[in-house]
C-alpha positions as protocol buffer text, in pm:
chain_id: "A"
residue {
  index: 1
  type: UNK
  ca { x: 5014 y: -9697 z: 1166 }
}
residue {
  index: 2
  type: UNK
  ca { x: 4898 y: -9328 z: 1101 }
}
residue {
  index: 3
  type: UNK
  ca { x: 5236 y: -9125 z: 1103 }
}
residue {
  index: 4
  type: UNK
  ca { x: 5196 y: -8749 z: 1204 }
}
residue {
  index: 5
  type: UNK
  ca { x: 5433 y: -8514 z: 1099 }
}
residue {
  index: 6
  type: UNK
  ca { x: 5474 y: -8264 z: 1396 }
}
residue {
  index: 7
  type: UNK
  ca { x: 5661 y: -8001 z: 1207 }
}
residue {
  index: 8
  type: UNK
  ca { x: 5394 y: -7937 z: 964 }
}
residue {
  index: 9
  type: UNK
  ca { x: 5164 y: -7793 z: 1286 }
}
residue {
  index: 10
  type: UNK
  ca { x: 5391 y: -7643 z: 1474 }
}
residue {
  index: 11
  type: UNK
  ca { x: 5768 y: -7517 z: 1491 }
}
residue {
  index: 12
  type: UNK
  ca { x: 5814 y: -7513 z: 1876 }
}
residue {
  index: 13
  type: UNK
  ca { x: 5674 y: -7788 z: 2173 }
}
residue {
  index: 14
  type: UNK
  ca { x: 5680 y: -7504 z: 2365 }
}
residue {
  index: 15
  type: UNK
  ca { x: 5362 y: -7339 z: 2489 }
}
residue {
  index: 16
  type: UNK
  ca { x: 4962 y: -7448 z: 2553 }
}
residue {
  index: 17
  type: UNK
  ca { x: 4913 y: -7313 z: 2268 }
}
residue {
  index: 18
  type: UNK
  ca { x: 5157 y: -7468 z: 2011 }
}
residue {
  index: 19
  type: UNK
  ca { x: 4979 y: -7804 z: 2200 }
}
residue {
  index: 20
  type: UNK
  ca { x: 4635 y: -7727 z: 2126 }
}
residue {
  index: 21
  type: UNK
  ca { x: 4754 y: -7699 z: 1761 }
}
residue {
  index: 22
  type: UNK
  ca { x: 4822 y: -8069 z: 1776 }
}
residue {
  index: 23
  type: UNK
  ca { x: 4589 y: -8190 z: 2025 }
}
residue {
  index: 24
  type: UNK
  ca { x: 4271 y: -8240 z: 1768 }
}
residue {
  index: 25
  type: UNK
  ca { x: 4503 y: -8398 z: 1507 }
}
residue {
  index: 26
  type: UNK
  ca { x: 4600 y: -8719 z: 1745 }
}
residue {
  index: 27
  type: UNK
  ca { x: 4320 y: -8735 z: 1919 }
}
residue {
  index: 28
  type: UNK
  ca { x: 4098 y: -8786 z: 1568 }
}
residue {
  index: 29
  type: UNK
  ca { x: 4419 y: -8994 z: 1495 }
}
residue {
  index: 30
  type: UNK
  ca { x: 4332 y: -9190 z: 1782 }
}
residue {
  index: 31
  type: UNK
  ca { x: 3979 y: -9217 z: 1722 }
}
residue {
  index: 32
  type: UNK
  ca { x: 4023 y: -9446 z: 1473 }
}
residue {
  index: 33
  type: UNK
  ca { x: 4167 y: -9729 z: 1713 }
}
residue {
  index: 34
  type: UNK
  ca { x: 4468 y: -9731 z: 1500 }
}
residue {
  index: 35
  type: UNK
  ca { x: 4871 y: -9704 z: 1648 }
}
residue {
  index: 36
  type: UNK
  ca { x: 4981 y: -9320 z: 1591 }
}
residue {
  index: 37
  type: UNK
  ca { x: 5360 y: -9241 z: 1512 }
}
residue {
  index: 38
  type: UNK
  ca { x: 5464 y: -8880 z: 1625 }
}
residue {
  index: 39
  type: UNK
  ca { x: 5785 y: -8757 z: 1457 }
}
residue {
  index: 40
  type: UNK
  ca { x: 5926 y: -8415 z: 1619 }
}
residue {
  index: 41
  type: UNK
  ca { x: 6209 y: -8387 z: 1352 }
}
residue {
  index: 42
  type: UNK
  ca { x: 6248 y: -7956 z: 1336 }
}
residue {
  index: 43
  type: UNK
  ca { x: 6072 y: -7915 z: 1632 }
}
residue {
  index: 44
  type: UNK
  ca { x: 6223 y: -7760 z: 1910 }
}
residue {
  index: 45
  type: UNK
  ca { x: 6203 y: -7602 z: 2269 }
}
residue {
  index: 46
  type: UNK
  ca { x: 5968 y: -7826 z: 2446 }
}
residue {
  index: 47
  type: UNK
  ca { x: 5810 y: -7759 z: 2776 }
}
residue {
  index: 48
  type: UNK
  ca { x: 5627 y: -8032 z: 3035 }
}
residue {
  index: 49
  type: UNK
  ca { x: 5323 y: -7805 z: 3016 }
}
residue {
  index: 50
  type: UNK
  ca { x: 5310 y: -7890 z: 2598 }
}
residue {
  index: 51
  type: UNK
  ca { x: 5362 y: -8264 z: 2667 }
}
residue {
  index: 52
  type: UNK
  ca { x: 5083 y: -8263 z: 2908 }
}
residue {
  index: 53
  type: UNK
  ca { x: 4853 y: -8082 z: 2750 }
}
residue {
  index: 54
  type: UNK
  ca { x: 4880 y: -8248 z: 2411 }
}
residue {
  index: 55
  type: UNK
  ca { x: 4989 y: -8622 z: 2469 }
}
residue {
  index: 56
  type: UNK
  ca { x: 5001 y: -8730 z: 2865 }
}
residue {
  index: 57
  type: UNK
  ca { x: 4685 y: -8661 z: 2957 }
}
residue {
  index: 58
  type: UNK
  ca { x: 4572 y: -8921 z: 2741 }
}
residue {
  index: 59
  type: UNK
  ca { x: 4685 y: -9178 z: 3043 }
}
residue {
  index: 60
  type: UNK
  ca { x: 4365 y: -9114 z: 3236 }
}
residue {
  index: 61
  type: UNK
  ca { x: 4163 y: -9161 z: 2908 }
}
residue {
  index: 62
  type: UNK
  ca { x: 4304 y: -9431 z: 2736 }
}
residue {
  index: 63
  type: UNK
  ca { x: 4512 y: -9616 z: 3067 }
}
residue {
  index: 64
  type: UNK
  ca { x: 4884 y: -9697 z: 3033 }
}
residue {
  index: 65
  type: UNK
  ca { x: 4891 y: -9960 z: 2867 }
}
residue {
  index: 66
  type: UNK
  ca { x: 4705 y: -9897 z: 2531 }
}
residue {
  index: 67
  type: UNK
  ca { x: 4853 y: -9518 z: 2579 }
}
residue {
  index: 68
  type: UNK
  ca { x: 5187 y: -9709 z: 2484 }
}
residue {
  index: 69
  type: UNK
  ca { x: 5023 y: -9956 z: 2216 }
}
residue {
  index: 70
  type: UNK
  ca { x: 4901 y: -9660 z: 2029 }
}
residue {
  index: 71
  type: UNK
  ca { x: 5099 y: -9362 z: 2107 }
}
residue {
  index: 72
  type: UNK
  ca { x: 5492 y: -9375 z: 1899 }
}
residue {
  index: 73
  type: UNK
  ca { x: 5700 y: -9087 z: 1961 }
}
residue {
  index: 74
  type: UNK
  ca { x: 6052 y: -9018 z: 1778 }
}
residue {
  index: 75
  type: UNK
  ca { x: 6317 y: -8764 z: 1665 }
}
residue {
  index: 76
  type: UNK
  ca { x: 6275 y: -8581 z: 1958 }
}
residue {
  index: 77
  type: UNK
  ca { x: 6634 y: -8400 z: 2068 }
}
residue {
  index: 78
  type: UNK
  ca { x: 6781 y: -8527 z: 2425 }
}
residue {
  index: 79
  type: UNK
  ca { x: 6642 y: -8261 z: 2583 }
}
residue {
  index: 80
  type: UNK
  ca { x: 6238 y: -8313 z: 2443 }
}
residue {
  index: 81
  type: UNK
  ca { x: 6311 y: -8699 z: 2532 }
}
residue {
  index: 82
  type: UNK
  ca { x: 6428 y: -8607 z: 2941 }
}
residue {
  index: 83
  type: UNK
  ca { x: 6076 y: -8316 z: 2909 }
}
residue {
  index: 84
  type: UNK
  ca { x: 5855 y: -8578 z: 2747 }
}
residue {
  index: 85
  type: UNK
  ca { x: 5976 y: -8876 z: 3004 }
}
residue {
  index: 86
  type: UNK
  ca { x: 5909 y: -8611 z: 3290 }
}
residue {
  index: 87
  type: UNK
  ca { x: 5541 y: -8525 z: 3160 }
}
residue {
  index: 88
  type: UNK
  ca { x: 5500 y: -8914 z: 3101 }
}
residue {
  index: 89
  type: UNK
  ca { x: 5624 y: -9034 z: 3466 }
}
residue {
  index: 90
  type: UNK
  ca { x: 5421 y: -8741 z: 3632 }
}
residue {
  index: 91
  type: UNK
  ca { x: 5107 y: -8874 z: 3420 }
}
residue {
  index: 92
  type: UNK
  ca { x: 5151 y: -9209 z: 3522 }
}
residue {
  index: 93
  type: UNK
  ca { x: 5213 y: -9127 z: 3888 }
}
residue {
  index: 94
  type: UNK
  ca { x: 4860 y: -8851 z: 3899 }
}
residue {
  index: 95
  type: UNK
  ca { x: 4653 y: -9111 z: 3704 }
}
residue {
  index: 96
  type: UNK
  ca { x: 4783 y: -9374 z: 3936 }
}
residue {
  index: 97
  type: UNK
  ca { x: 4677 y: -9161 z: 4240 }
}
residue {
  index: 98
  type: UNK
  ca { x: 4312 y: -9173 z: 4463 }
}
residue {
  index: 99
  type: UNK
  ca { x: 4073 y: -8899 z: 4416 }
}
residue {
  index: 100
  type: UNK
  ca { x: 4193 y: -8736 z: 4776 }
}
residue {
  index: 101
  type: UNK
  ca { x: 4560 y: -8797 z: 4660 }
}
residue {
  index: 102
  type: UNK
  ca { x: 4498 y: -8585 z: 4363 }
}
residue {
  index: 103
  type: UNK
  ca { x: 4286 y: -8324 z: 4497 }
}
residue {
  index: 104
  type: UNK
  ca { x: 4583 y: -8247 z: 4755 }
}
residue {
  index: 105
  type: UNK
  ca { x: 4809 y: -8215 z: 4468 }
}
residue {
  index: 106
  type: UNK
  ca { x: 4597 y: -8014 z: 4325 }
}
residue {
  index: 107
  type: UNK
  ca { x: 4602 y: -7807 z: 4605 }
}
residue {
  index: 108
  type: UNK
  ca { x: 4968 y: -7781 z: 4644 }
}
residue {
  index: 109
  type: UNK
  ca { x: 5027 y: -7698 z: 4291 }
}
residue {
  index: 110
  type: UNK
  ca { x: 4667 y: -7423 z: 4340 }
}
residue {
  index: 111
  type: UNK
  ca { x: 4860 y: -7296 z: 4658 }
}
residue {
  index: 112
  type: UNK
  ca { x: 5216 y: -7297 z: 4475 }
}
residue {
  index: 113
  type: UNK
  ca { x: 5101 y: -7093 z: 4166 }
}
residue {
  index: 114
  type: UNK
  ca { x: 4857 y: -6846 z: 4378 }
}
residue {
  index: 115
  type: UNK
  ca { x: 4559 y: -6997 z: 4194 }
}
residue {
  index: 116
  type: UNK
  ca { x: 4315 y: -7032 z: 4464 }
}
């Protein structure tokens, strides 16, 4: 297992940015067909936007079930655990989802956020 020390990227789970600072470093993780241990000890202040842009996206690439053979997570606090489950369960539910049933979400969340 190829354990990643999240800390030594980045301080906070907080922005797109702070995810595209880990992104590259599991997904070449990944690339080697190998399980991947995540450890968030010192990291703080997570946001559903920097678990989806650097981990749960991976759901419609890799498919649930070898998302959660390869992907480990721990030391996250309570409240990056409840953020990360929330980013996970929305992943599973959009990936799950027909091509119409996810262009109308798309379009609600387009419509929502004045991105037209």
């Amino acid at each position: 297992m190829n354990d990643i020390s999240v800390a030594n990227l980045i301080t906070n789970g907080f922005s797109q940015a702070d995810a595209e600072k880990i992104a590259p470093v599991i997904k070449e993780a990944l690339s080697k067909n190998e399980p991947i241990e995540l450890d968030f000890s010192g990291v703080q202040f997570f946001t559903t936007l920097f678990f989806s842009t650097a981990l749960t996206y991976l759901i419609g690439e890799l498919g649930k079930t070898e998302y959660e053979r390869l992907i480990t997570i721990k030391n996250l606090s309570e409240s990056g655990q409840e953020t990360y489950s929330h980013a996970l369960d929305y992943a599973i539910k959009y990936f799950n989802m027909t091509s119409e049933e996810r262009e109308a979400e798309r379009a609600i969340i387009n419509d929502e956020t004045g991105n037209n």
